[in-house]
C-alpha positions as CSV (number, residue, x, y, z in Angstrom):
1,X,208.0,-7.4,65.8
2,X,211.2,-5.4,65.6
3,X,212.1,-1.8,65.9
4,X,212.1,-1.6,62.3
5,X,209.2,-2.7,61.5
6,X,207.1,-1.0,64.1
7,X,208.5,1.9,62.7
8,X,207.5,0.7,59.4
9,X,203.9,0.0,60.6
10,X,203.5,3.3,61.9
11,X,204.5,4.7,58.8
12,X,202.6,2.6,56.7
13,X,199.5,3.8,59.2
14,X,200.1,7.7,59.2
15,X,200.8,7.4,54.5
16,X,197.3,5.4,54.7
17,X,195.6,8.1,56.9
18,X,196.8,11.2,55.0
19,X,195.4,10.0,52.1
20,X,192.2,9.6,53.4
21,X,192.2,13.1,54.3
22,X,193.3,14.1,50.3
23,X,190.2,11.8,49.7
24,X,187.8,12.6,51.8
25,X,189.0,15.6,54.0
26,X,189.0,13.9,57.3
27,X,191.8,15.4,59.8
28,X,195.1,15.2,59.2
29,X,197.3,13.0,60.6
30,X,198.7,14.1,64.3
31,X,202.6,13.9,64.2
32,X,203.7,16.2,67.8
33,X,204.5,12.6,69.4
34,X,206.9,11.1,67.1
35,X,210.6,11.1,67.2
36,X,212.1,14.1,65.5
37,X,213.6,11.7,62.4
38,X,210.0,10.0,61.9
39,X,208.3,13.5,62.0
40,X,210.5,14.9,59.5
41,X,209.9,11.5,57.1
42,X,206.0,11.9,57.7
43,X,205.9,15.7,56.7
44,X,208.3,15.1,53.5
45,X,206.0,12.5,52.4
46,X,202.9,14.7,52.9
47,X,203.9,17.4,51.1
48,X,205.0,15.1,48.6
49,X,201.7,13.4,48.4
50,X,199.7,16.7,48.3
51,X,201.8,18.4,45.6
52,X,200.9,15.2,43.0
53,X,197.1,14.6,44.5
54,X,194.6,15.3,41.2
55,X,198.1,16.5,39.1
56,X,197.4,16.4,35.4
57,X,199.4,13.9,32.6
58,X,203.3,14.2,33.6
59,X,205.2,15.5,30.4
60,X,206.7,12.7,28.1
61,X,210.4,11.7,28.8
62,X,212.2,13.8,26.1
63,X,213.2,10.9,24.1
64,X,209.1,9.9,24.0
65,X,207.9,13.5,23.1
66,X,206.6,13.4,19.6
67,X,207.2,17.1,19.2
68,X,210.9,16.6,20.1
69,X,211.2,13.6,17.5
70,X,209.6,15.8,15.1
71,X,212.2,18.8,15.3
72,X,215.2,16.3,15.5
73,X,216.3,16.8,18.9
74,X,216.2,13.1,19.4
75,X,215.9,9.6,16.8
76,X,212.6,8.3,16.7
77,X,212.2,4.8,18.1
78,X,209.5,2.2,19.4
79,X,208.0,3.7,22.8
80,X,208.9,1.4,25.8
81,X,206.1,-1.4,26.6
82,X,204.4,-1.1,29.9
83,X,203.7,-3.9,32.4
84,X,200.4,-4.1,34.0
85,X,201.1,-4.3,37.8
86,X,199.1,-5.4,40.8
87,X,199.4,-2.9,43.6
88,X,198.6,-5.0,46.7
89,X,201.0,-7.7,45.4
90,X,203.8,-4.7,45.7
91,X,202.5,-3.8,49.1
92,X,202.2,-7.6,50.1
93,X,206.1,-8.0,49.6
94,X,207.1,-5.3,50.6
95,X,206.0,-5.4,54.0
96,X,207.2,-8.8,53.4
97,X,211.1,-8.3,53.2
98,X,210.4,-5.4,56.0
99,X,211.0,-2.4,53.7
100,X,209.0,1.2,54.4
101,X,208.2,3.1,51.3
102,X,211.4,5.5,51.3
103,X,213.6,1.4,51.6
104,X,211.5,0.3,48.4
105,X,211.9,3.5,47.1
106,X,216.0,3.8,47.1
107,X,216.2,-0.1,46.2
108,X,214.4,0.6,43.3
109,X,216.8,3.7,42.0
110,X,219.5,2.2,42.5
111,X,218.5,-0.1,40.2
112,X,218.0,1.9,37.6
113,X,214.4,2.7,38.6
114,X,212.2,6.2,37.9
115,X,209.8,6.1,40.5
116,X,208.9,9.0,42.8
117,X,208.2,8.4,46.0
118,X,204.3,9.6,45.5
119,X,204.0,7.0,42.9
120,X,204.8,4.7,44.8
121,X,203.1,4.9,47.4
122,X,199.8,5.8,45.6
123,X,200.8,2.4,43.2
124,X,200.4,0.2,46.5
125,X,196.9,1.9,46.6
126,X,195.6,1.3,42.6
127,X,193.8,-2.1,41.8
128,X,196.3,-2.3,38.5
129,X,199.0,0.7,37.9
130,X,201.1,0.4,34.3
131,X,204.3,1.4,35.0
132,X,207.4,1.1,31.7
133,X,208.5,-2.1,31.9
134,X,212.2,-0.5,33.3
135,X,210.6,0.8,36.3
136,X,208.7,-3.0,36.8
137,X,212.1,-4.6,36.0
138,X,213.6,-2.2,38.3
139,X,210.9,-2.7,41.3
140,X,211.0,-6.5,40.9
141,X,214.5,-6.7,41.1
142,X,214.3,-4.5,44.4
143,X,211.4,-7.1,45.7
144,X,213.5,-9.8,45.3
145,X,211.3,-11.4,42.7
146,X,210.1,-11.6,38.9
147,X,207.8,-9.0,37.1
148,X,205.3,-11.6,36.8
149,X,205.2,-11.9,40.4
150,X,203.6,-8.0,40.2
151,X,201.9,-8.6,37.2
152,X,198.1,-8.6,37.4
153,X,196.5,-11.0,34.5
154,X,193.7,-9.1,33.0
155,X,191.9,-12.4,31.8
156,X,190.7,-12.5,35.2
157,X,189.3,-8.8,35.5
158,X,185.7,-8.0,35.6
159,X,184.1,-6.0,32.3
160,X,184.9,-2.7,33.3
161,X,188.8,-3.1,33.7
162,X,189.7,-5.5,31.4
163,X,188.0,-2.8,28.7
164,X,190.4,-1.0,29.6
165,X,193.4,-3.3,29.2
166,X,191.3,-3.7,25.4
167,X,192.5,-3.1,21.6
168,X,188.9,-0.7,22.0
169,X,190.5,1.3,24.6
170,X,194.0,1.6,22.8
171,X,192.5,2.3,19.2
172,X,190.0,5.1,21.1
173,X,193.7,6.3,23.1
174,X,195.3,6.8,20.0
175,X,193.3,7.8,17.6
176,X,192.6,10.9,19.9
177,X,196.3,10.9,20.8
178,X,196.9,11.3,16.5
179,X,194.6,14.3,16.5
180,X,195.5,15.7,19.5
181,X,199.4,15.7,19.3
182,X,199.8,14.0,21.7
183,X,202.0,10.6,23.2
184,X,199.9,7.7,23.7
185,X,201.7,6.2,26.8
186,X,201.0,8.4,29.0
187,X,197.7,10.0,28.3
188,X,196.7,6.3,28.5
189,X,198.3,5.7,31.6
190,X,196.2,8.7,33.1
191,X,192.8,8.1,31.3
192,X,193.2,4.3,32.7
193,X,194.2,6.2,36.4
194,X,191.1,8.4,36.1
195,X,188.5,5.9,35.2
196,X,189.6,3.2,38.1
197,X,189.3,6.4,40.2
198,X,186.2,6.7,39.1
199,X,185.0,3.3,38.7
200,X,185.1,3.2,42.4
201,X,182.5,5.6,43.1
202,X,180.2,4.3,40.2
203,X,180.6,0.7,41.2
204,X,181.6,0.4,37.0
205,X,177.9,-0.1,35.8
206,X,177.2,0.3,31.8
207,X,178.6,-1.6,28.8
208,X,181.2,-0.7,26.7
209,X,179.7,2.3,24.9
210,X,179.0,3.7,27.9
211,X,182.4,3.3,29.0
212,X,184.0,4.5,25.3
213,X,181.9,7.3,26.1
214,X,183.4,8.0,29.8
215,X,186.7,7.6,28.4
216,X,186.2,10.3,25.2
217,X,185.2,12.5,28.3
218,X,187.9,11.7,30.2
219,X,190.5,12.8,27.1
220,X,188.7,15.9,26.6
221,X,189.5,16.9,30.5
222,X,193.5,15.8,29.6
223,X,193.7,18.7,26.6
């Protein structure tokens, strides 16, 4: 193993650890030992993390906010798809080409990318994260490989997530979003976000009117 990618390890081992403690408050992460450079990296990226832990629905883009269509300040147009992407098969080649998450993350701006570095790092974490299909274009390209190579295929997801890939789940999403004012991409990026999380703890038992239920739930807590 090189230099590099010890350093990487270590990394990897220290972003992995502070979460836990967001998660379940265990200690956080001793960093007296490391090198000056690595200390500085490690604190960044905890404050970073902690600022965005349990944050509520990021504001539209301007050229997505409905209320800015509305008023004129910008043409209406069809919103950007999203790509549905598997986290551990970012993480996987990642640590394949040797990159730590700040590498992945500069790659991926330079190419036109709009991921922060939190996201990123909590995407490597998520079961299935959709991201516009600009910032997957923009990720792949910085992988060295294909969106499909990230894409999870939500034929093969059990019940509980592949309702949630599901024309149910979008016509509940925006039919809310319609009489709530509010844009459909994101609030269902964050309602998807929020029931993984919480799929987790629940193990995902009930059918799918328990889980339109859950999500109606969820959407109130977004208002």
């Amino acid at each position: 193993m090189t230099e590099e990618e010890r350093r990487n390890a270590m990394m990897d081992g220290l972003t992995e650890a502070f979460l836990q403690h967001l998660e379940t408050g265990s200690p956080v992460p001793e960093l007296e030992d490391l090198p000056a450079s690595m200390r500085y990296e490690a604190e960044k990226l905890f404050g970073m993390l902690e600022a965005a832990w349990d944050s509520e629905v990021e504001l539209p883009p301007i050229e997505q906010d409905p209320v800015a269509i509305a008023l004129g300040f910008v043409a209406a147009s069809e919103p950007e798809r999203t790509v549905l992407v598997a986290g551990q098969k970012v993480q996987a080649l990642r640590k394949k080409r040797s990159l730590n998450a700040r590498q992945l993350l500069d790659a991926t701006t330079a190419l036109g990318g709009s991921l922060s570095l939190q996201k990123l790092v909590l995407l490597e974490r998520q079961p299935l994260n959709d991201l516009l299909a600009s910032d997957a274009t923009a990720l792949a390209d910085a992988l060295g490989c294909s969106v499909r190579n990230l894409s999870a295929d939500p034929d093969n997801l059990d019940g509980f997530v592949s309702f949630l890939y599901s024309d149910t789940f979008d016509s509940a999403v925006a039919e809310w979003c319609e009489t709530a004012s509010r844009n459909v991409i994101p609030v269902a990026i964050e309602a998807r976000r929020k029931m993984l999380a919480g799929q987790r703890r629940s193990a995902g038992t009930g059918d799918v009117d328990d889980w339109l239920e859950l999500l109606r739930a969820v959407l109130e807590f977004l208002l």
